[in-house]
N, C-alpha and C positions, 0 to 999 in steps of 0.2 A: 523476654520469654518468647517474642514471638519468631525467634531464631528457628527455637526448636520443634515447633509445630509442623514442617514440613512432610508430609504423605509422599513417600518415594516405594513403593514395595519394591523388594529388591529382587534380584534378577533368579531363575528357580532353578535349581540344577537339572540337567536334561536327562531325561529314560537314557536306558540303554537302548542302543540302536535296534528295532526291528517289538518294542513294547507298543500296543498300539493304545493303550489306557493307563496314565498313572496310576499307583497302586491307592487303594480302600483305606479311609484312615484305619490304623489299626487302636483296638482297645476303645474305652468310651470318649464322646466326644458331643459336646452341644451346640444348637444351632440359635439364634436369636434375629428374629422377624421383628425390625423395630418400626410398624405403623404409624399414622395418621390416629384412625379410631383404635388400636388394640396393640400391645406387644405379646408376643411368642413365644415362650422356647420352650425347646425339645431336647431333651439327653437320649441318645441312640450311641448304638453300634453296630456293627456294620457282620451280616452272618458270613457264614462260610461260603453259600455261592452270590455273593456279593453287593444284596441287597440291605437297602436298612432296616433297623426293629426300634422301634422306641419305648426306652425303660420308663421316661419321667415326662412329663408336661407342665406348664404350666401358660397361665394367659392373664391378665389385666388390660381394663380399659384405658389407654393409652393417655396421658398428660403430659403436659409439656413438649410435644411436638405439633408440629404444625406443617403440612404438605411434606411430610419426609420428614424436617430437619427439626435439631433439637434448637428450641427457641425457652425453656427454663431447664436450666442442669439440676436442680433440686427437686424438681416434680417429677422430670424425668427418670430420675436414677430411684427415687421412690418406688416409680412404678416398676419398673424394670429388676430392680431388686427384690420386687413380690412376685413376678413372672417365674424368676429364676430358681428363687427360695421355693415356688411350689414343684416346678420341674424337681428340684435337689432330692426334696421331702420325698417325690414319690418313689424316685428310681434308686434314693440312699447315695448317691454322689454327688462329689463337692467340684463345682467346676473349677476353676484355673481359666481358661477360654474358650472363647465362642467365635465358630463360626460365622458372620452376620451379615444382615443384605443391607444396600446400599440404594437409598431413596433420596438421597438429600446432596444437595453442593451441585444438581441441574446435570444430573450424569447425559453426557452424551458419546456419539461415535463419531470418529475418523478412520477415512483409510489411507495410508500413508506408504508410500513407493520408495525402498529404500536401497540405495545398491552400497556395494559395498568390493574393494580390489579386494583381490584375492593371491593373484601373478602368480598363475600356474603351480601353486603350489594345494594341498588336501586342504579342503574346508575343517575347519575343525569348531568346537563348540562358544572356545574365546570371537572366533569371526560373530556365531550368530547373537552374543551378547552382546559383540561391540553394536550388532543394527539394532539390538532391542534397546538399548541408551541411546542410541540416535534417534528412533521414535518417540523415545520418553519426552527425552531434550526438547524437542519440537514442542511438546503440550506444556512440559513445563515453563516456557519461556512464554507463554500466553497463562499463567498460574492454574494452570490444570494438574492435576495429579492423574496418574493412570492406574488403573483396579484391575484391567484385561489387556494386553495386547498378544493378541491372537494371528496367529500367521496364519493366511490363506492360501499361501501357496508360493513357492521357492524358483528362479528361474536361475541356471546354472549358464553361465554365457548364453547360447542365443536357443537353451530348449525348457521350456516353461514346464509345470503341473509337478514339479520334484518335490515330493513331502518331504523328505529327510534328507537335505543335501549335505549330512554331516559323512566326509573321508572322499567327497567326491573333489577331484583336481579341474580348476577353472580361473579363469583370467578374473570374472566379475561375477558377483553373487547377488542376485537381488530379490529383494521378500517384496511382498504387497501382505501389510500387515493389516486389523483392524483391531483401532486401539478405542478403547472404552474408557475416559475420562471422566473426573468433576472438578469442582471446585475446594483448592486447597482448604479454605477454611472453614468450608463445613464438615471437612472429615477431619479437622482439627478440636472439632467441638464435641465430636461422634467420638472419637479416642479419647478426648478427657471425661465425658458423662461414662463411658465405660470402665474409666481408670477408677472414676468413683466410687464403681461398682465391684472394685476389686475383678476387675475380668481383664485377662488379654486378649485382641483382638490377632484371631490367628490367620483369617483367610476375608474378605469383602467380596462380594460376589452380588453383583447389581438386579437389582431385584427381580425386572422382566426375566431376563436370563434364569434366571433362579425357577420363575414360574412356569417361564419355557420346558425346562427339567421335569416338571413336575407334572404337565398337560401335554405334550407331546408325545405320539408315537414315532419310532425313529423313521415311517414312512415321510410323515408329516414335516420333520424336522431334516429328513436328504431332498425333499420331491422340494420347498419351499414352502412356508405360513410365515403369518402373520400371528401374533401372538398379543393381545392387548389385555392387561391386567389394570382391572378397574378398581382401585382402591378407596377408602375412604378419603383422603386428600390429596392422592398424583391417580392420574393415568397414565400404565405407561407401552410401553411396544416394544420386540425384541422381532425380528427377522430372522429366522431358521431356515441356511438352506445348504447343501451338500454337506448336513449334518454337524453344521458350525453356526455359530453367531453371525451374523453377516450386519444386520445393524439394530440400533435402539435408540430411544428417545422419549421423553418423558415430559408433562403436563402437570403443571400444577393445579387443577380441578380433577373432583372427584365425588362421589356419593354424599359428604358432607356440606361441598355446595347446594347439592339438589334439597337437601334440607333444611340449608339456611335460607333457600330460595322460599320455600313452603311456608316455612318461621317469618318471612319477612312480609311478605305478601296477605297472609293472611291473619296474622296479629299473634299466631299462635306461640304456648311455649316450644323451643328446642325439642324437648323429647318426644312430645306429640305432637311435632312435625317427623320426626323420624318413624313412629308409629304409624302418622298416614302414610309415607312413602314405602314402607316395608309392607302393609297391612291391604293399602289400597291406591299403590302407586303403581303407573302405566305408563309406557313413552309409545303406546298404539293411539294414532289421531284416529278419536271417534269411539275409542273404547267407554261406553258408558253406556252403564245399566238402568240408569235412570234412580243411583240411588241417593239420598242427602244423607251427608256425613256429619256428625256433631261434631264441633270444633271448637274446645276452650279457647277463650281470649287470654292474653296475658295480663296479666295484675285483676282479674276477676275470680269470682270464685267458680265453683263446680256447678251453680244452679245457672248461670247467665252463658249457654250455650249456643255459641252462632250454629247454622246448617250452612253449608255450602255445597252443590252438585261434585258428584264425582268429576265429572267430565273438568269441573275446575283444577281437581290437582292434577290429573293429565293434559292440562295448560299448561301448567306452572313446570312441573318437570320436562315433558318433553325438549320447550326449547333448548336447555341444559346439558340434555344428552345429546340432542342433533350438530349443536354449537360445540359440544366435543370431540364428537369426530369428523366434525369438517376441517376444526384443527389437527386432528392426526391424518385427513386426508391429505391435506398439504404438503404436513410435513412427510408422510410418503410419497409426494409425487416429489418434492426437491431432494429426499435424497437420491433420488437418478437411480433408484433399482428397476432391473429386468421384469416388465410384467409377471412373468414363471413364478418370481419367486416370491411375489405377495399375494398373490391369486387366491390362496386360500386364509379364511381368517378365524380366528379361536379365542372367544372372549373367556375370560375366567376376572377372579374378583369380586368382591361383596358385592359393586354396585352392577356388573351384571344379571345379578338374581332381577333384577327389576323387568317385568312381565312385558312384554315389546321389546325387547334391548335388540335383537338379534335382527328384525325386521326392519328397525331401523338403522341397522349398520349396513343391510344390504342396499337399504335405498342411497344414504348418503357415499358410502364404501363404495358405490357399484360395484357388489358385486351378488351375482346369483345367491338367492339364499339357500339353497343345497349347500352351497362353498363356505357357509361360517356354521358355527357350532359353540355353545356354552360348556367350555369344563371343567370338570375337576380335577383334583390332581389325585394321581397313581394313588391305592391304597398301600397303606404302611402298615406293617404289622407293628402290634400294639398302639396305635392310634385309634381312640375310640371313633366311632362314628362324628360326633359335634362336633370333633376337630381336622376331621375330611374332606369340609364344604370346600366350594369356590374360594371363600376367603382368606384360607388357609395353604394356598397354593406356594406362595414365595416360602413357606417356610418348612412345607415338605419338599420342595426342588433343594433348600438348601441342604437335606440331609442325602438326596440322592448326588448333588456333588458331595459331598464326605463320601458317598462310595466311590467317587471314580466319573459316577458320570457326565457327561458334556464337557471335559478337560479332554485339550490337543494331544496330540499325538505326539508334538513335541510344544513342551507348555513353556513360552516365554513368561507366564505371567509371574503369579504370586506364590510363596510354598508356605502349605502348612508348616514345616516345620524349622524354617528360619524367622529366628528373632522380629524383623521386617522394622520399621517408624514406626507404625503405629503401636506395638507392641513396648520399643526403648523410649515413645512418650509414654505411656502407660507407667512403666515402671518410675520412672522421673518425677510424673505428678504425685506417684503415688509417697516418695521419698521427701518431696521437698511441698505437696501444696498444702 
């Protein structure tokens, strides 16, 4: 079986020449935000001037996943099936597939320089498939699967910036693509816990990106940011800049670190450790009011109450968040981008609600804190308020891709509406497991 497990999405038919946005799913259509602490989904469709509306919702606390990836298929699919079933209930529609973001298999980026003969003959659209298998080829021979490869931009023999070099006549053609990969077998896992669920998997769409969609103004997103969605178990980062994905990268710590740190340290149960960090957690050095906090022990009862200083769980978390994005500092100075285009930064995410977050990303970040900002994502019509926060962001970006947006201009990637692997696994397990 494990032939058949391969993620290859297959190559997307291109717009006609001079369409500058794929077209808005048409008719209804669901998105599924599969977390760390919570799964999502939303049944939407898409109105007449081209925004989303959401008929149905539904949310459950997240099991059997762990930093992204699905680590029990039976807990999983549990949960996931009451997410879904409440979306159904509300909006009276039966999904078939879901949209879904992709947190799991260590999604990262590449940019890959690919040329391609031509000999004087019109480019046509068989050429720029043949460089989009060629870049695939390349990840998949390191067992990557690719979710995005996104063209940057086309050089037609020796004159570079050609967005559409489709009917133009040239010796050599060459892309500078950036391709968004993971790991095969976790989206091998991700496509069978779905299969279970009776859902096919119509579109994967990585999660940053996803959030990017959803917190972004298109200034922010042509001028350069930085985009860090802080999750219950990844962190992650997506680079926005001449109005395209430019890069991403992903951490496996998140807000449910910060609370197993709290659980550990100070004897307490899980949940009232998550209670202190939501209620009375800080990552400002020195924020302390001078209050003592009552803290259950574990394995005690309600009467054998420790006190502990505030200022202590602004110990305890702080270093957590500072240690997190020293590693995203990093990993932004190795990917080699253009100061311009990180300069600005936009946390969104459950675990940026946490009261300091933004202060300390300017200090570690370097950067100005004028230059970062906490947000939310776009409102959606018929999405209530509760399901508007910060941590709700991947999975309204994923319904604003359903409409169109943050898809190329000319889209090598993935098409809703071809069959694609993950969808011909789907049907397989679903006949023979």
């Amino acid at each position: 079986m494990n032939q058949l497990v391969r993620f290859t999405p297959p190559a997307t038919e291109l717009p006609a020449r001079g369409q500058r946005r794929r077209a808005a799913r048409s008719g209804n259509f669901g998105v599924l935000d599969i977390g760390t602490t919570k799964i999502v989904c939303v049944i939407g469709r898409i109105e007449g001037d081209g925004t989303p509306r959401a008929l149905g919702f539904g949310w459950q606390k997240a099991v059997g996943v762990k930093a992204g990836s699905i680590i029990d298929l039976e807990a999983a699919e549990l949960a996931i099936r009451a997410a879904v079933a409440q979306a159904e209930e509300m909006a009276d529609v039966q999904l078939r597939g879901v949209i879904v973001n992709l947190s799991c298999g260590q999604p990262g980026s590449r940019s890959q320089n690919v040329q391609w003969p031509i000999g004087g003959r019109a480019t046509t659209e068989a050429d720029l498939r043949a460089m989009l298998h060629e870049g695939r080829r390349r990840a998949e021979a390191e067992g990557r699967s690719v979710l995005h490869a996104l063209p940057l931009g086309f050089t037609v023999d020796a004159t570079p910036g050609v967005p559409d070099p489709r009917g133009m006549v040239c010796d050599t053609l060459s892309a500078r693509l950036h391709v968004v990969d993971a790991a095969e077998n976790a989206l091998s896992n991700l496509a069978l816990c779905l299969s279970r669920c009776d859902l096919d998997v119509e579109e994967v769409v990585c999660a940053p990106f996803a959030a990017g969609l959803a917190c972004l103004d298109e200034d922010e997103a042509e001028l350069g940011t930085v985009i860090i969605e802080m999750g219950g178990g990844t962190t992650s980062l997506a680079v926005f800049a001449d109005g395209h994905l430019a890069h991403t990268a992903q951490l496996p710590i998140g807000g449910w670190q910060v609370t197993n740190d709290l659980a550990r340290v100070l004897s307490t149960p899980i949940a009232h450790a998550e209670r202190l960090k939501t209620m009375h957690g800080s990552a400002l050095e020195g924020d302390d009011r001078g209050e003592m906090l009552p803290v259950p022990q574990v394995g005690e009862t309600d009467e054998h109450l420790a006190r502990v200083p505030r200022r202590m769980i602004t110990s305890i978390i702080r270093p957590r968040v500072e240690e997190t994005f020293e590693i995203l500092r990093d990993r932004l100075e190795n990917a080699d981008l253009p100061r311009d285009m990180t300069r600005r930064i936009v946390l969104t995410g459950g675990a940026s609600q946490l009261i300091g977050v933004s202060e300390l990303a300017s200090r570690v970040l370097d950067r100005p804190i004028g230059q970062i900002r906490i947000a939310r994502p776009r409102q959606v019509r018929g999405l209530p308020e509760t399901v508007s926060g910060a941590s709700f962001s991947t999975a309204v970006g994923l319904m604003h891709w359903a409409g169109g947006h943050g898809r190329p201009v000319i889209d090598l990637g993935q098409a809703p509406t071809e069959p694609g692997a993950l969808r011909r696994l789907g049907e397989f397990l679903r006949r023979w497991w």
